[in-house]
C-alpha positions in Angstrom: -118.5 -115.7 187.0 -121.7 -116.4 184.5 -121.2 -118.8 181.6 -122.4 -117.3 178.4 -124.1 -120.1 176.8 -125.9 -118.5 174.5 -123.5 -118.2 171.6 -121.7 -121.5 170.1 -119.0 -120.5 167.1 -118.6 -122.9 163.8 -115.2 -124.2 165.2 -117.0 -125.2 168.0 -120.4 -126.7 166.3 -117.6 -128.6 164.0 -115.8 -129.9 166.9 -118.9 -131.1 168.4 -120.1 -132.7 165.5 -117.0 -134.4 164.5 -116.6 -136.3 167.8 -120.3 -137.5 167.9 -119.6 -138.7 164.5 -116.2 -140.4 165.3 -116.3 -142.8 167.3 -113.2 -143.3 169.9 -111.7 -140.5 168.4 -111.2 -138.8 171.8 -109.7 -142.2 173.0 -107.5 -142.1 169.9 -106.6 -138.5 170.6 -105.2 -139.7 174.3 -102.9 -142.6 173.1 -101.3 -140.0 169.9 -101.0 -137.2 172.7 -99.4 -140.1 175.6 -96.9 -141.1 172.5 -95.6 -137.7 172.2 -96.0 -136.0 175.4 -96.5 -138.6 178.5 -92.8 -139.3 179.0 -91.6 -141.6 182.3 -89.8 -139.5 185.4 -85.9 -139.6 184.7 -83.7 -140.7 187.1 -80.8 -138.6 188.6 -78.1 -140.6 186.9 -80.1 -140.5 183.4 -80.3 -136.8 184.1 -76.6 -136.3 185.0 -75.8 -138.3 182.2 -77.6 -136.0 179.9 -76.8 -132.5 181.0 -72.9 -133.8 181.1 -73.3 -135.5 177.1 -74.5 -132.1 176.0 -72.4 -129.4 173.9 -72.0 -126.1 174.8 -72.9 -124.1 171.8 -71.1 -120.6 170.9 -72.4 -117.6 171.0 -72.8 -116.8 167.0 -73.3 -120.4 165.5 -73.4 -119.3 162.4 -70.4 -117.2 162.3 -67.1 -118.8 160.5 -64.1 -119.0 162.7 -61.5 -117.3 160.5 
């Protein structure tokens, strides 16, 4: 499939710019991301434990039970 390489958009020229002003900002960009997103495998028991701790919710939440 051909790359089209001739047009670069103002997001993109920004983008550029910023990280080759900013330095480690990429590297920065990994650890924020790994804090939020990189979680550790759970184990069977953790996972038991969690699906069994959880509330079943009704079907209208926000209706009063009169």
């Amino acid at each position: 499939m051909p790359k089209f390489t001739g047009y670069v958009s103002d997001h993109t020229k920004f983008i550029d710019e910023l990280k080759s002003t900013t330095p480690g900002m990429e590297e920065r960009q990994q650890e924020g991301r790994s804090l939020l997103w990189d979680k550790l495998p759970i184990s069977p028991d953790e996972d038991a434990r969690i699906k069994e701790s959880r509330l079943r919710q009704g079907a209208y939440p926000y209706q009063s039970k009169v």
